[in-house]
C-alpha positions as CSV (number, residue, x, y, z in Angstrom):
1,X,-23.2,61.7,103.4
2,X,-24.8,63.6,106.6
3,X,-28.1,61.8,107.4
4,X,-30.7,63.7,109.7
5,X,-34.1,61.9,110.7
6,X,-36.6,63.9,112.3
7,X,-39.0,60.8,113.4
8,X,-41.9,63.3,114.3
9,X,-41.7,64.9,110.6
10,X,-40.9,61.9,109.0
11,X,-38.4,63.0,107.1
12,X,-35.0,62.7,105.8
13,X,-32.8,65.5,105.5
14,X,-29.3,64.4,104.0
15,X,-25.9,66.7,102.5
16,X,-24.0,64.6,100.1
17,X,-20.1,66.2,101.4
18,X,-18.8,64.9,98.1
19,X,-20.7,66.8,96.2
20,X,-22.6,69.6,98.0
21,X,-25.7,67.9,96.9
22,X,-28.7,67.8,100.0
23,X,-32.5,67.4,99.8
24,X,-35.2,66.3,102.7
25,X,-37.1,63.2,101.7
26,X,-40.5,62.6,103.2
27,X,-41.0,59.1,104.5
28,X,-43.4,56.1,105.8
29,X,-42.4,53.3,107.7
30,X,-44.2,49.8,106.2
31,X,-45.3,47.1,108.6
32,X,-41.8,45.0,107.4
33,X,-39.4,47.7,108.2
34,X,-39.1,48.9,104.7
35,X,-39.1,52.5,104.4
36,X,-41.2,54.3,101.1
37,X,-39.0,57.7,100.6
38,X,-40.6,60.4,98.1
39,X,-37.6,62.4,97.3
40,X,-38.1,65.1,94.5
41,X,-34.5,64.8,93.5
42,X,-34.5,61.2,93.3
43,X,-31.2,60.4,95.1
44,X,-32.7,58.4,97.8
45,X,-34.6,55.5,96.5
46,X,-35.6,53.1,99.5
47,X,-34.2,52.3,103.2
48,X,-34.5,49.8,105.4
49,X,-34.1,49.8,109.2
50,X,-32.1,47.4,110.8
51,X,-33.6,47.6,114.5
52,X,-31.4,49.0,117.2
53,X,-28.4,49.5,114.8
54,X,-28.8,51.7,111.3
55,X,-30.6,52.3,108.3
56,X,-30.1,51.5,105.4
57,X,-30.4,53.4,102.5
58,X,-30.4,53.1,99.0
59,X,-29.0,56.2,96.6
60,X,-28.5,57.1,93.0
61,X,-26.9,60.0,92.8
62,X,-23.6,60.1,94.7
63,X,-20.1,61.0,94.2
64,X,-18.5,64.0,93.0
65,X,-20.5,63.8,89.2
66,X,-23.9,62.7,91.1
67,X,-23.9,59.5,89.2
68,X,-22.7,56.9,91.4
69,X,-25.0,54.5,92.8
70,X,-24.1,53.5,96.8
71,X,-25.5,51.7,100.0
72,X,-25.6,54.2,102.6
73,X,-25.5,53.2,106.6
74,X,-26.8,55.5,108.4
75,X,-25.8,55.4,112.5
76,X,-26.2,57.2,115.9
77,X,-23.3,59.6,116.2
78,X,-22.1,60.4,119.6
79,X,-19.9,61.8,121.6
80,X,-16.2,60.2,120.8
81,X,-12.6,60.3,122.2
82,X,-9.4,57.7,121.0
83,X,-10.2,56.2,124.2
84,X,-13.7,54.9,122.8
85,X,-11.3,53.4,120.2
86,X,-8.3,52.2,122.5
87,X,-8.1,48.6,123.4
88,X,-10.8,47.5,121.1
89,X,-10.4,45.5,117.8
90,X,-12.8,46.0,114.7
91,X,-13.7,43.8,111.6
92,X,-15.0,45.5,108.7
93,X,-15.6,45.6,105.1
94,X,-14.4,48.7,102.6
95,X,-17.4,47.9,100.1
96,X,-16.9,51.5,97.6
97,X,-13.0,51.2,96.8
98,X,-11.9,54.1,94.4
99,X,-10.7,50.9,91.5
100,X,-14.0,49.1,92.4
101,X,-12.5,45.8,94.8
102,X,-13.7,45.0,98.3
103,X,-11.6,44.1,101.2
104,X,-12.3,42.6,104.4
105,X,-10.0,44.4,107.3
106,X,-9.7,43.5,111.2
107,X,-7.7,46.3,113.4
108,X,-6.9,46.3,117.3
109,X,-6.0,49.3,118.3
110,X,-3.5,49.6,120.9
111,X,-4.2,51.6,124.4
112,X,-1.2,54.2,123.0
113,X,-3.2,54.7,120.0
114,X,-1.7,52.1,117.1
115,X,-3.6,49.8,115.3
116,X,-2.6,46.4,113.9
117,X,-4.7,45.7,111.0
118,X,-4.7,42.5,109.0
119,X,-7.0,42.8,105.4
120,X,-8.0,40.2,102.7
121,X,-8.4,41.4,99.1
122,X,-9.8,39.0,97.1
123,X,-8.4,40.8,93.8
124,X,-5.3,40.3,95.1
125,X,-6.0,36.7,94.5
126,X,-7.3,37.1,91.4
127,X,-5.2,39.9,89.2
128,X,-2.3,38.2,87.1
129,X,-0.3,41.6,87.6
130,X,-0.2,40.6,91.2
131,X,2.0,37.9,90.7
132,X,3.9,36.6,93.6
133,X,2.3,38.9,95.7
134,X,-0.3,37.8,98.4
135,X,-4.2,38.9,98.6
136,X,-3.2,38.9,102.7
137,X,-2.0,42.1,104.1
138,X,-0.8,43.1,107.6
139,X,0.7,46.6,109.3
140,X,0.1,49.3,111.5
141,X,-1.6,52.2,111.2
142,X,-0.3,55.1,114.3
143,X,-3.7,56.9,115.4
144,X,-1.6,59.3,117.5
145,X,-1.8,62.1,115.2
146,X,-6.4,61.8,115.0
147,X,-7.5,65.4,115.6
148,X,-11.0,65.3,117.5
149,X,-13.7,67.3,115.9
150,X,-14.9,70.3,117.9
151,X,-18.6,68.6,118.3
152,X,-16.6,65.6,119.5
153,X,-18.6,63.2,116.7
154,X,-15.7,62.8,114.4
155,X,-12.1,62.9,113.5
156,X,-9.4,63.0,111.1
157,X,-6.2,60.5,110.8
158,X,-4.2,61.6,108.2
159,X,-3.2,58.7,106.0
160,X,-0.8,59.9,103.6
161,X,1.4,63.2,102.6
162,X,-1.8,64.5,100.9
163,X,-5.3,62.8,102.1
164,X,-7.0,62.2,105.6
165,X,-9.6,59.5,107.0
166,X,-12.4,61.1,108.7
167,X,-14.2,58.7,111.6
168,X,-17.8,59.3,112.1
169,X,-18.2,56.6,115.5
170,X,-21.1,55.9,118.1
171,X,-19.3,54.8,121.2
172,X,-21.7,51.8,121.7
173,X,-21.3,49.8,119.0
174,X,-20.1,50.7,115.3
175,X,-18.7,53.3,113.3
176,X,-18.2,54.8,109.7
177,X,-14.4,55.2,108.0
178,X,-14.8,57.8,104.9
179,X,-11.4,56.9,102.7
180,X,-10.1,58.3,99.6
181,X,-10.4,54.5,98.3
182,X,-14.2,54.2,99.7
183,X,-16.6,54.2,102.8
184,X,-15.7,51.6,105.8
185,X,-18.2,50.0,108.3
186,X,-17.1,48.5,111.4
C-alpha cells in the first residue's frame, strides 16, 4: 500500500497495489499520538505515530478480495541505491505470510551485493509434517540482479522463475520488503 500524508490537509491519501483500491482519509492527531481517521470507505480504521520513525495504521480491507485485515507501516521513502544496502545487516519480522506463520530473519548483505540471511520459524517447530527438519534456516540471497526504480525509491529482486520482491527503503533507518509470502519490516 502507497501511503501519502499531506500534514497541512490532514489527510491520508493511500492506493492499495494489490487491489487497485485508494481513498483519502481525513484525520486529527489526539494529545497521545493516536490518530482519529474518517475514511468513507472504511479501510483505514486508526493509526498511530511512532515519533521520528512511522505510522502505524490499522486497515480492513486489504488484499486482492478487499477482505483482509493488516498492520500497515507507513515510512519516509528516499532516494536509494544497493549501496544504501551494502555492508549493512538487517533484522526483521515477515508478520503477513501467504499460509499465515511469522518468521523472524537477520541478513548482511555483502559490499558485492549478497546477503546472508539466517530466519527462525517457529511453525517449523511446531508442524508434525516437519519432521526432522529444523525451524532454523540459513542461505544467501544474490542482490546483483535488483533493478533500481526510475524515482530511485524502490526496487525489484527477482526471487524465483516467476515472482519479484519489491524494496520500498529510507536510507536512514528502515525499510519495507513486499513478498509473495507477505510484507517485511526491517
Amino acid at each position: 500500500m502507497t501511503i501519502t500524508i499531506d500534514s497541512t490537509a490532514q489527510t491520508i491519501a493511500y492506493t492499495d497495489v494489490s487491489n487497485g483500491d485508494s481513498g483519502t482519509v481525513p484525520y486529527s492527531v489526539n494529545s497521545d499520538g493516536t490518530y482519529t481517521l474518517t475514511d468513507p470507505n472504511h479501510n483505514l480504521v486508526a493509526a498511530y505515530e511512532v515519533p521520528s520513525y512511522a505510522l502505524l495504521i490499522q486497515a480492513a480491507k486489504t488484499g486482492p478480495n478487499l477482505n483482509a485485515p493488516a498492520l500497515i507501516t507507513a515510512v519516509d521513502s528516499g532516494q536509494i541505491s544497493m549501496s544504501t544496502f551494502a555492508g549493512h545487516s538487517y533484522n526483521y519480522m515477515q508478520f503477513r505470510h501467504c499460509l499465515r506463520w511469522a518468521r523472524g530473519r537477520s541478513v548482511t548483505i555483502s559490499a558485492q551485493g549478497i546477503g546472508s540471511n539466517s530466519s527462525y520459524w517457529p511453525y517449523g517447530a511446531l508442524n508434525s509434517g516437519n519432521q526432522g527438519q529444523s525451524p532454523f534456516n540459513s542461505g544467501t540471497i544474490d542482490m546483483t540482479q535488483a533493478q533500481l526504480d526510475p524515482s530511485a525509491r524502490s526496487s525489484k529482486f527477482p526471487t524465483r522463475a516467476t515472482t519479484s520482491t519489491t524494496s520500498l527503503a529510507r536510507p536512514t533507518a528502515c525499510s519495507r520488503v513486499d513478498t509473495p509470502n507477505g510484507a517485511c519490516r526491517a
